[in-house]
N, C-alpha and C positions, 0 to 999 in steps of 0.2 A: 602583343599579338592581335588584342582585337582592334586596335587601332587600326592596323595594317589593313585588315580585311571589312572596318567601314570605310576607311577611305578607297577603298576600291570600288566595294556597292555603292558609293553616294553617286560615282560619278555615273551610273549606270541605269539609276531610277528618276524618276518621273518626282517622286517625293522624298528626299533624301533626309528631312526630319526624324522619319517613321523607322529609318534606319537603326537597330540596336544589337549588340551581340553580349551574347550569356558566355560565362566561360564556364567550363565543370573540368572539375579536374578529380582525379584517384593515382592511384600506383601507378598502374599500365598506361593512361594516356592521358590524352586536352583532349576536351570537345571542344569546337564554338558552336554553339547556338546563334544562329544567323538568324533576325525576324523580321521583316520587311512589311510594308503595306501590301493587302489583300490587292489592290488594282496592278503593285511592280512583279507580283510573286512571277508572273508568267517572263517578265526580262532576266531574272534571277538563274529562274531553271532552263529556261531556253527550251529551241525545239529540242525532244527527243533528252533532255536532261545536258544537253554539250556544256550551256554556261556552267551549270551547275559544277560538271566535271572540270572545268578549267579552271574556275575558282579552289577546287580543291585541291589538283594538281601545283597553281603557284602558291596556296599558301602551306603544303607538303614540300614544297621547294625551295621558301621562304626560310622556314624553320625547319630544314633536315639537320639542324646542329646544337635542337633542341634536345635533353637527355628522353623525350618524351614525345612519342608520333602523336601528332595534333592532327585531328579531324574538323571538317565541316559538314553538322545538319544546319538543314534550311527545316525552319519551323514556322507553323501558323503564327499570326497574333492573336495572343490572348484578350 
């Protein structure tokens, strides 16, 4: 899963290195923790959040055959 959704940010960002995603997981669901460089954060989220939502939309779409809805936060770097 997180594979999937860095190789989609790399090709999107400016610095594809800084690219990294967290997985969390419990009963109910996946997170991905998405964390990008502080200079891509604005290509990530887009105007008005749209990337943001498209990225969550394919990768909701990617994995609807997962026993478990998988989400994506976009998070600062630590």
């Amino acid at each position: 899963m997180e594979d999937f959704l860095i190789n989609i940010v790399r090709q999107m960002v400016d610095d594809p290195d800084q690219v990294s995603v967290e997985v969390a997981e419990n009963e109910n669901n996946t997170v991905l923790r998405l964390s990008v460089a502080p200079d891509d954060m604005g290509r990530v989220i887009g105007r008005e959040g749209r990337v943001a939502k498209a990225l969550r939309t394919v990768v909701k779409a990617a994995f609807r055959n997962n026993p478990k809805p998988v989400y994506v936060d976009i998070v600062d770097k630590e």
